[in-house]
C-alpha positions in Angstrom: 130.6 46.8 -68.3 131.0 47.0 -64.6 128.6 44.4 -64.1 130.5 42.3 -65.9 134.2 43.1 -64.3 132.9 42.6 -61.2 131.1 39.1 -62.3 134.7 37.9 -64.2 136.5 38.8 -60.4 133.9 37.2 -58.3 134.6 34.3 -60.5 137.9 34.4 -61.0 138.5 34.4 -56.8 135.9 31.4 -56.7 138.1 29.9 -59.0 141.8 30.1 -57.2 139.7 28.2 -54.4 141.4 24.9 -53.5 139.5 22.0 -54.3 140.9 20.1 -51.4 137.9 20.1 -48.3 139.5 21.6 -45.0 141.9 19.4 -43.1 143.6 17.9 -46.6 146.1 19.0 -48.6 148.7 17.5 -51.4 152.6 17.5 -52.5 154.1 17.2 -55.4 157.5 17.1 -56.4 160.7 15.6 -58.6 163.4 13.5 -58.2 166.4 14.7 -59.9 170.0 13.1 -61.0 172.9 15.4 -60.1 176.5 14.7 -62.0 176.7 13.1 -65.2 173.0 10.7 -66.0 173.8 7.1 -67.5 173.0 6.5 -71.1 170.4 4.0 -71.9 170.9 0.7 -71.9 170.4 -1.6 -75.2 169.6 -4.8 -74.2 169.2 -6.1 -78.0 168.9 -4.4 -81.1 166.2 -5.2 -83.9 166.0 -8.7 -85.2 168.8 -10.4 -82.5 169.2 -14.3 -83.0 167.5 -14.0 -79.0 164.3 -16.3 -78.1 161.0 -15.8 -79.4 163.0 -12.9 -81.9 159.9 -12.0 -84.0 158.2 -10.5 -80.9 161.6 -9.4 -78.5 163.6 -8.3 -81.0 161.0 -6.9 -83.3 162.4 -3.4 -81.9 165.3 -2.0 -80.3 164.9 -3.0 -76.7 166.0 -0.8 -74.1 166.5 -1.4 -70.1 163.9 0.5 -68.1 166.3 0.1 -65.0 167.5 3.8 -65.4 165.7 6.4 -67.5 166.9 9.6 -67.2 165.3 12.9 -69.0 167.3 14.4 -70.7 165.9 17.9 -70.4 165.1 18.1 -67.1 167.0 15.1 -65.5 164.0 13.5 -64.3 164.5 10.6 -62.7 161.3 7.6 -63.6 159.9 4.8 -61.8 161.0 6.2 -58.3 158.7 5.1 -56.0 157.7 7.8 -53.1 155.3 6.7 -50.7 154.1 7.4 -47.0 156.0 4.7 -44.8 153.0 4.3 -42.6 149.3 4.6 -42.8 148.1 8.2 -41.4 145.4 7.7 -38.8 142.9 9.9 -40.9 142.8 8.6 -44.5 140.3 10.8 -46.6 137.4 9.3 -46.8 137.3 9.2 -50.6 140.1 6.8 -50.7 139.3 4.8 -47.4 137.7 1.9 -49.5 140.0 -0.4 -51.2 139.4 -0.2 -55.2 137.4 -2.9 -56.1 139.2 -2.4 -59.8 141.8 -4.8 -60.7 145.0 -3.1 -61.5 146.0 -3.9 -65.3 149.6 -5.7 -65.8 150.2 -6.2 -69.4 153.7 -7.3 -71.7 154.4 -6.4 -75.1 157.0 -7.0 -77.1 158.5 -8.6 -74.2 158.4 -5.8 -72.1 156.5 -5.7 -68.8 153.6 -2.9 -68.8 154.0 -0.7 -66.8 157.6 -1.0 -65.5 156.2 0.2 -61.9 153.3 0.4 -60.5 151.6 0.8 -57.3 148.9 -1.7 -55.4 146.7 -1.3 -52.5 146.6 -4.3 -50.3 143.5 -5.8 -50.7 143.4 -5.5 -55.1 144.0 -7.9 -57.5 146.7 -7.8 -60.3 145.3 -8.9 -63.2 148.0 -10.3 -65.7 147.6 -10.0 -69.0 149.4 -10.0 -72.5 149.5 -8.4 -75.8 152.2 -10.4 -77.1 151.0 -13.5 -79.8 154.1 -16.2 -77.3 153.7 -17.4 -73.9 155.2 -15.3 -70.8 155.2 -16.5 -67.0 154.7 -14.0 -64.2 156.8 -14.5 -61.5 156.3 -12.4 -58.0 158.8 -11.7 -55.5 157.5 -10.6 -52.8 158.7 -10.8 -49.0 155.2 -10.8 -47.1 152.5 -11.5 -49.9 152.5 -15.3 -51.4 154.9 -15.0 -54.5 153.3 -16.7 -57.6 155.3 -18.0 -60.6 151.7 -18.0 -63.4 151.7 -18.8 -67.2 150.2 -16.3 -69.2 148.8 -17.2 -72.9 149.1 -15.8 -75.9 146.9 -13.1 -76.7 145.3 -12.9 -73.3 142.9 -9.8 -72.9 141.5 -7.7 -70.3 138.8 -9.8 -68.5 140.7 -13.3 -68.8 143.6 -12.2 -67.4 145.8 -14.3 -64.5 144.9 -13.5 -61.4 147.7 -12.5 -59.0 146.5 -11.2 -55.4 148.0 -8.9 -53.2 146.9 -8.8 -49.7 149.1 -7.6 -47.6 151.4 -4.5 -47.5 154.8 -4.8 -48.3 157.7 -2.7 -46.9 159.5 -2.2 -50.2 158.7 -2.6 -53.9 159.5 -6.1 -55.0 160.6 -7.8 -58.4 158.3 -9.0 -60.9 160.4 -11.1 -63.8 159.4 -13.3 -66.5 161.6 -16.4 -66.4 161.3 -17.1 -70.3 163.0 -13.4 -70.7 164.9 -13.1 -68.1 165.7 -9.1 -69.2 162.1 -8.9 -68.6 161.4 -6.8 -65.1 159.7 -4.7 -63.0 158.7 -3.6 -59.5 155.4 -3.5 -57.4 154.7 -1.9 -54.4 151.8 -3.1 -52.3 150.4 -0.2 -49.5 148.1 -0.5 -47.2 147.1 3.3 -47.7 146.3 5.7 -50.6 149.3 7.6 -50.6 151.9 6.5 -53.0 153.4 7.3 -56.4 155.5 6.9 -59.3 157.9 9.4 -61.0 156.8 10.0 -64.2 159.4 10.4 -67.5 160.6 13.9 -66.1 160.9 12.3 -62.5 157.5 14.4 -61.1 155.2 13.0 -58.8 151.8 14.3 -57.1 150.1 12.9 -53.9 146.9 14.0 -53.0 144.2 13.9 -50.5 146.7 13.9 -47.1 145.8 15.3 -43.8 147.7 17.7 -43.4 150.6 18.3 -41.1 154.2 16.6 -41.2 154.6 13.5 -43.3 157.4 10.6 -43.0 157.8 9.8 -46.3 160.1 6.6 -48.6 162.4 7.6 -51.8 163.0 4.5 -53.4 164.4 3.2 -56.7 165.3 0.0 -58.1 169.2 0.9 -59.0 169.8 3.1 -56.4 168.0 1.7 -53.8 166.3 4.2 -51.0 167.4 7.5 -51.7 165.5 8.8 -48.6 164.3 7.0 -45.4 162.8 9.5 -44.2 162.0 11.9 -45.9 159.6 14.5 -44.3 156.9 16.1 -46.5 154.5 19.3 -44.8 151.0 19.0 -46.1 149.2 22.5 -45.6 145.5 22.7 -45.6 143.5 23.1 -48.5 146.9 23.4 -51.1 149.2 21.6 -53.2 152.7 22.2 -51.4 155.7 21.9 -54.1 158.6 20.2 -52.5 161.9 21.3 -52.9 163.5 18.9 -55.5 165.4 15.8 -54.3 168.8 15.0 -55.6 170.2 11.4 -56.4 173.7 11.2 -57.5 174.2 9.8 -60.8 177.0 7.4 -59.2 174.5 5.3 -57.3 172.3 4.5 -60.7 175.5 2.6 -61.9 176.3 -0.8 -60.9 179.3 -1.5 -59.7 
């Protein structure tokens, strides 16, 4: 019996050991609306007289602009990202992913809403819809690209859209045939970037560690932090202290 107790402990301290190799650490965090959050948006019901209706309006559509959780008023598709590259970057994540990154549309609605690419990948454009869709890029450093995109079109015979260069801010993707369709891209030249999810968390791992300039930024609002400085501690996931957007600046004007 004692053999075994002290087996479970040795394992149990084994186990509380980090998994982050000495020198990196990670934060996490959640970006929260204060005062009263917006309602969602319809942007057509079911079965609208709108173009192409048997795949837009085949649901209620919703804008994905401002989506507030309701329980824990989250705030998604903030973007939070390191404003410039570290000089160390772990060596894990040093190469550029050779992957495309996936951009897909169904039911006329651009999947996903945000997303994050690493100078030097490939957006490959795709579409679950059965109508045609254009892909129109507006970026300020990168070549923007207006593409058609078929019918149908799967993974593997996708439009290509590539993104070489980093860009300072997210920038607007829109489909010009539905013009309610939209979403943002971010293009880094360095690992460390993220999305809030639903409930406005984000995690970023695999930093050196020390202090951390950091960007807030969301499409309504616009940055909510500049700067915003992150501590990463050695071999640990630090939990920031929750950042606050007020609910005015999610409204337009």
């Amino acid at each position: 019996m004692l053999k075994k107790f002290v087996l479970a402990a040795v394992c149990g301290a084994l186990c509380s050991v980090s998994a982050y190799a000495d020198g990196w650490g990670g934060v996490s965090g959640q970006i929260v609306v204060s005062g009263a959050a917006p309602k969602p948006v319809l942007l057509h019901k079911k079965g609208s007289p709108i173009k192409d209706a048997e795949v837009c309006a085949a649901q209620d559509t919703y804008s994905e602009e401002v989506l507030v959780d309701e329980a824990t008023k989250g705030l998604a598709n903030a973007f939070i990202y390191v404003s410039k590259a570290p000089s160390k970057i772990h060596p894990d994540l040093k190469t550029v992913p050779a992957a495309k990154v996936t951009f897909d549309q169904k039911n006329c609605t651009f999947l996903p809403h945000a997303m994050v690419v690493r100078a030097g990948q490939t957006v490959e454009v795709i579409s679950n819809d059965p109508i045609a869709h254009n892909t129109h890029t507006y970026p300020l450093r990168n070549q923007a690209m207006n593409v058609l995109v078929a019918p149908n079109t799967a993974l593997g015979s996708g439009v290509d859209v590539p993104c070489k260069v980093t860009e300072r801010l997210p920038h607007k993707v829109a489909c010009d045939y539905h013009p309610w369709m939209i979403a943002y891209w971010l293009v880094v030249d360095h690992p460390y970037a993220a999305v809030t999810d639903k409930e406005g968390k984000f995690t970023i791992a695999n930093l050196p560690e020390g202090e951390h300039e950091m960007v807030i930024w969301h499409e309504a609002a616009g940055y909510i932090n500049r700067k915003y400085m992150a501590t990463v501690k050695n071999g640990a996931v630090t939990e920031l202290k929750p950042v606050s957007v007020d609910a005015a600046k999610l409204v337009k004007k």
